[in-house]
C-alpha positions in Angstrom: 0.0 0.0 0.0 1.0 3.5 -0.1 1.6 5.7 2.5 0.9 8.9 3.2 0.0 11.2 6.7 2.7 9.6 8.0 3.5 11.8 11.3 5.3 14.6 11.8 6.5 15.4 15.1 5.3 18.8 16.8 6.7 20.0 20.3 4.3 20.7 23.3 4.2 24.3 22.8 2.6 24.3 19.1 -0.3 22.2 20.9 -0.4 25.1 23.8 -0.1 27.8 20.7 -3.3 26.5 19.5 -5.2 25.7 22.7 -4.4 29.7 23.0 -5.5 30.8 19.2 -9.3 28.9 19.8 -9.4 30.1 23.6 -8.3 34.0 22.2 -10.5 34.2 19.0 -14.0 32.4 20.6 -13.7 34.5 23.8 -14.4 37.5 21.8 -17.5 36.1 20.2 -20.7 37.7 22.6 -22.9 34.2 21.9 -19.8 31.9 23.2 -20.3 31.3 27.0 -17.6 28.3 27.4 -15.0 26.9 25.7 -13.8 23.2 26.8 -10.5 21.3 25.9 -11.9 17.5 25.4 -9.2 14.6 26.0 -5.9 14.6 26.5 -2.3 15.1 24.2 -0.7 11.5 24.9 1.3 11.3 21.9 3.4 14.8 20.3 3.1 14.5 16.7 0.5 11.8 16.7 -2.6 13.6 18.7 -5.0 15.9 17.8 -6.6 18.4 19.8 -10.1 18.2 20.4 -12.3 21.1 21.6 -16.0 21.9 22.5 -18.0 25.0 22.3 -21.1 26.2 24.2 -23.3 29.0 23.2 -26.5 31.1 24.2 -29.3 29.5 22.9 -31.0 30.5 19.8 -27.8 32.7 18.9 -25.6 31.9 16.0 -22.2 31.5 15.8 -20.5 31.6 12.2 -16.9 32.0 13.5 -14.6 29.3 12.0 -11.7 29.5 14.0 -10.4 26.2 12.0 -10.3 28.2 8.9 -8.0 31.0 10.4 -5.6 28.0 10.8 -2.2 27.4 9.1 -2.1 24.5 7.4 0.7 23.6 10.2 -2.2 24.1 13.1 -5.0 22.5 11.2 -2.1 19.4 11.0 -2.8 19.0 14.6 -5.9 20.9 15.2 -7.3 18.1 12.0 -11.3 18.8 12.1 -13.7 21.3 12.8 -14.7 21.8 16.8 -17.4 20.6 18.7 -20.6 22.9 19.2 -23.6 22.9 21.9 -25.8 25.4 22.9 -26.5 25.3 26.6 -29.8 23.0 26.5 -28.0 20.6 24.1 -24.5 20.4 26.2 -26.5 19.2 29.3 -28.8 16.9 27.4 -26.1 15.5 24.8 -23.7 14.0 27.8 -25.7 11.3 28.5 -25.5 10.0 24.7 -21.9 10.8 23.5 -19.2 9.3 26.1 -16.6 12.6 25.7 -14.1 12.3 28.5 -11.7 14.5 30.2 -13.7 17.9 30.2 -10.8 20.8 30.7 -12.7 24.0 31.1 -10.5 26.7 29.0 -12.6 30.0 29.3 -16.3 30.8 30.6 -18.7 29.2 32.5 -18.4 25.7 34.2 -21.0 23.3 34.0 -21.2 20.1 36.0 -19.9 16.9 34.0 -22.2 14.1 33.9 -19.8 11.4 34.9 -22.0 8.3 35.5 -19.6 4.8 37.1 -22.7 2.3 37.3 -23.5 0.4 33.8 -27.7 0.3 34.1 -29.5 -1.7 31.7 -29.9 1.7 29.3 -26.0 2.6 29.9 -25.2 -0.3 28.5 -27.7 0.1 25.7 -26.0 3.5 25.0 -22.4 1.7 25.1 -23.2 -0.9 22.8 -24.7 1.4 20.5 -22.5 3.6 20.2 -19.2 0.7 19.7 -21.1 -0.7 16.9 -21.9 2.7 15.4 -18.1 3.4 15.6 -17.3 -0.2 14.2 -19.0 0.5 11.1 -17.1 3.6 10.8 -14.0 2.3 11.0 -14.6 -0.6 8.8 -16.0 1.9 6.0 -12.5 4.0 6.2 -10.3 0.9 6.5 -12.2 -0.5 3.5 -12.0 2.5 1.3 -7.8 2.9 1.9 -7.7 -0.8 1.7 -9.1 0.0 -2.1 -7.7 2.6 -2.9 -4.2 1.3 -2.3 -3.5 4.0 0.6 -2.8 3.9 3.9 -3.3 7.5 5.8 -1.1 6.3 8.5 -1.5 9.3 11.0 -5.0 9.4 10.6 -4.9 5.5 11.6 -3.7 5.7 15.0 -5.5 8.6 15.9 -8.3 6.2 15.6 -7.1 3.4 16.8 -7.5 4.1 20.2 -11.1 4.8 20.0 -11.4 0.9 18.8 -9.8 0.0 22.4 -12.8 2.3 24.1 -15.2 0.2 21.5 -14.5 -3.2 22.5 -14.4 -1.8 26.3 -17.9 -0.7 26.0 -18.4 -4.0 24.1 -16.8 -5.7 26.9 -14.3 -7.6 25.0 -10.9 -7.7 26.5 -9.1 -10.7 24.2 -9.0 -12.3 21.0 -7.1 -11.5 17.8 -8.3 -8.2 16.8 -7.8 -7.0 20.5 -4.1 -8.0 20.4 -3.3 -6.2 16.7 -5.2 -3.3 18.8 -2.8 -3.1 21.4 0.2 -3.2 19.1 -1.0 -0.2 17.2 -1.0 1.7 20.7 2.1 0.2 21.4 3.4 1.2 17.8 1.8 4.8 18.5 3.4 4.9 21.7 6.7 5.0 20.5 6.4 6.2 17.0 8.9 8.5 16.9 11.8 6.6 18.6 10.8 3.3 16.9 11.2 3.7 13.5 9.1 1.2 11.3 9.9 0.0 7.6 7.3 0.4 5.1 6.9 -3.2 4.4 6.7 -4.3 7.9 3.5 -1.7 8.5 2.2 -2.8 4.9 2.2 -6.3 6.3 0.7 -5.3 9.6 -2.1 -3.2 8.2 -2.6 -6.4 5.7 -2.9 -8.8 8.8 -5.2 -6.2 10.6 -8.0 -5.5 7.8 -8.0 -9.4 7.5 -8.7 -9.4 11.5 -10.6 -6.6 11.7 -13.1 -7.9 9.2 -13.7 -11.5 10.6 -14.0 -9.8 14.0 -16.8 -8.0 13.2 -18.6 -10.7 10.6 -18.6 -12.4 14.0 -20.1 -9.3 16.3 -22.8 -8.7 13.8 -23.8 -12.1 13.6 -24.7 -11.8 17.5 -25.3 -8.1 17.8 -27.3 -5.7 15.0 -26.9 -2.0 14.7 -30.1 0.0 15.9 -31.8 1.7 12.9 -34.5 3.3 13.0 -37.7 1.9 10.4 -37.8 6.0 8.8 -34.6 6.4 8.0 -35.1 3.3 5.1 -33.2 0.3 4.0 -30.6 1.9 2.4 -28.9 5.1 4.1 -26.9 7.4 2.1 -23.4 7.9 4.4 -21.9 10.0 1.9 -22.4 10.8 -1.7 -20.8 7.2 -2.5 -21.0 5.2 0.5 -24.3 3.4 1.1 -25.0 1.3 4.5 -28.0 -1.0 3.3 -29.4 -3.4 6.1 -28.9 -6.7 5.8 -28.9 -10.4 7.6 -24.6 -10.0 7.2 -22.0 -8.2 7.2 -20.7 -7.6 4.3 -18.2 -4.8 1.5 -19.6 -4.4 -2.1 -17.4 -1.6 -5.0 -17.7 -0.8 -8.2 -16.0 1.9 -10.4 -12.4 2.0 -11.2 -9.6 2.8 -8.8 -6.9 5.1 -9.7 -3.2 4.3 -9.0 -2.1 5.2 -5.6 0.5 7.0 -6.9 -1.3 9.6 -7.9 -2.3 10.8 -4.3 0.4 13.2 -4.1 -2.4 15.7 -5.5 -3.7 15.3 -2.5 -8.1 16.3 -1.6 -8.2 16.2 -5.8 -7.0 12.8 -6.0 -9.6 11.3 -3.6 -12.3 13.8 -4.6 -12.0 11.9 -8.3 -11.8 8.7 -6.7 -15.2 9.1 -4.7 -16.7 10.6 -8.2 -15.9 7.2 -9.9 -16.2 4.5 -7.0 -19.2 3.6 -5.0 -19.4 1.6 -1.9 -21.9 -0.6 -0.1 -21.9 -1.9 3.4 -24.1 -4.4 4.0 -24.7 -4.5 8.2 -27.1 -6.5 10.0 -29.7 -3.7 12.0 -32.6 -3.9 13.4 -35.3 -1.7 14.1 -37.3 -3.2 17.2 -38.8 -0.8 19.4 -36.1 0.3 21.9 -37.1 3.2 24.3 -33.2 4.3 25.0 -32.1 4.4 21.3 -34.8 5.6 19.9 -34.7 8.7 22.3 -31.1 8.9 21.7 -31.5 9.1 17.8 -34.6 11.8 17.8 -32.5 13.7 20.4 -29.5 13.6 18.0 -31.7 14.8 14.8 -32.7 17.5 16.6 -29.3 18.1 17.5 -27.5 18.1 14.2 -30.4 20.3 12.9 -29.7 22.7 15.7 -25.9 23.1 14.4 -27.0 22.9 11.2 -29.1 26.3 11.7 -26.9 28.1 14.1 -23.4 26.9 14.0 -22.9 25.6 10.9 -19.1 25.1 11.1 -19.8 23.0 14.6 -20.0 19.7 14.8 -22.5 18.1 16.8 -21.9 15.7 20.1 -23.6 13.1 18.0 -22.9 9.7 16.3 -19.5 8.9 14.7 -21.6 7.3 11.9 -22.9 9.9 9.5 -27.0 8.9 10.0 -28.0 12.1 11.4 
């Protein structure tokens, strides 16, 4: 495969540079009441920085602090921030899992942090993994086509996969161990250098993994979907996830050599015109009290952003269904 976003190495203090740039320019906006710092920098080079906004309700906020970024910071500051207004912050805790609140500028508000797994908890968790699951196996499939491997862009989400199969309660296995030597490789990217054929083979060995282990899951568990949103959901303009009794990848088009990705968004803006994907996942659409809350409360949500902050992404799903 070929590899590109392979990781460049940025000191502490760029990190803190842009911590300082969101917390200077938001600030200054009258409809931002607090700014929070979500997660942690574990790995210099390798992390990304991920940040939350609050705002008055019913006030917009069109400021796009990403887009005042060099193309240095957006290497590190790598999507678009979170955005709540107040009513939605409080509510949208209980449905997205975000950890390690850090309070930057404004007003404080008390962290749901629920410990005890009820019945609906672990309704939410499970959820949630499998929606993340599917994610993963979409992007993994795509580069797996395409001939490229975005390596940065890899581990960042690799350790996301270890919350998955913890909410999933799955602690062993195959694809847990090739999980833990991506953190390990992570870890100690930058003093342990890696050839390109030995992460080649290792990505190789992990797809393979990856795959069977959830041709597996989804032949026990089934991805809630609600009946309205249809048989066939449009992910992205050529990604399809049509439901199914199992798990299963379907192209067609014609794949450009991999070389060609040095041009970069144009290269895979071409590919997407020419390819299509479907993911065939095993759902199910029985009435379920907590999910089905969870997925109205996450419409409403998105549409919330969608007409007041527009360049804020919601605390929704990691799977693009709402």
């Amino acid at each position: 495969m070929h590899l590109t976003d392979i990781p460049i190495y940025h000191n502490l203090a760029s990190y803190k540079s842009i911590v300082k740039k969101v917390v200077t320019t938001l600030s200054n906006e009258p409809t931002v009441l607090s700014i929070y710092q979500i997660g942690g920098i574990n790995d210099l080079g390798i992390s990304d920085l991920d940040f939350l906004v609050v705002v008055k309700e019913g006030e917009r906020l069109d400021c796009d602090v990403r887009s005042i970024m060099s193309d240095n910071e957006q290497y590190i500051l790598t999507h678009g921030l979170y955005g709540a207004s107040e009513k939605w912050f409080n509510k949208a805790q209980k449905y997205s899992f975000f950890h390690n609140y850090k309070c930057l500028y404004g007003k404080e508000y008390e962290i749901t942090n629920i410990k005890e797994d009820t019945p609906d908890r672990i309704e939410l968790k499970r959820q949630i993994a499998l929606e993340y699951l599917v994610k993963m196996l979409i992007s993994t499939s795509i580069e797996k086509k395409y001939n490229i491997l975005r390596v940065r862009g890899f581990l960042l989400h690799v350790k996301a996969l270890l919350y998955d199969l913890e909410f999933l309660n799955i602690s062993k296995g195959e694809c847990y161990e090739h999980i833990l030597q991506l953190i390990e490789w992570r870890n100690n990217w930058f003093s342990n250098k890696l050839s390109i054929k030995s992460i080649n083979d290792f990505y190789k060995s992990f797809y393979s993994v990856f795959f069977d282990f959830l041709v597996d899951l989804f032949s026990k568990m089934k991805l809630f979907l609600p009946d309205e949103l249809g048989g066939r959901i449009k992910i992205y303009r050529n990604i399809d996830l049509v439901r199914s009794a199992k798990l299963n990848v379907n192209h067609s088009g014609i794949v450009l050599p991999s070389i060609l990705c040095f041009l970069g968004k144009k290269y895979f803006n071409l590919q997407h015109r020419i390819n299509r994907f479907e993911f065939s996942v095993p759902c199910s659409s029985e009435k379920n009290e907590v999910l089905e809350k969870r997925y109205n409360e996450l419409v409403k949500m998105s549409l919330y952003n969608k007409e007041y902050m527009p360049a804020y992404m919601p605390m929704s799903s990691s799977l693009g269904i709402f």
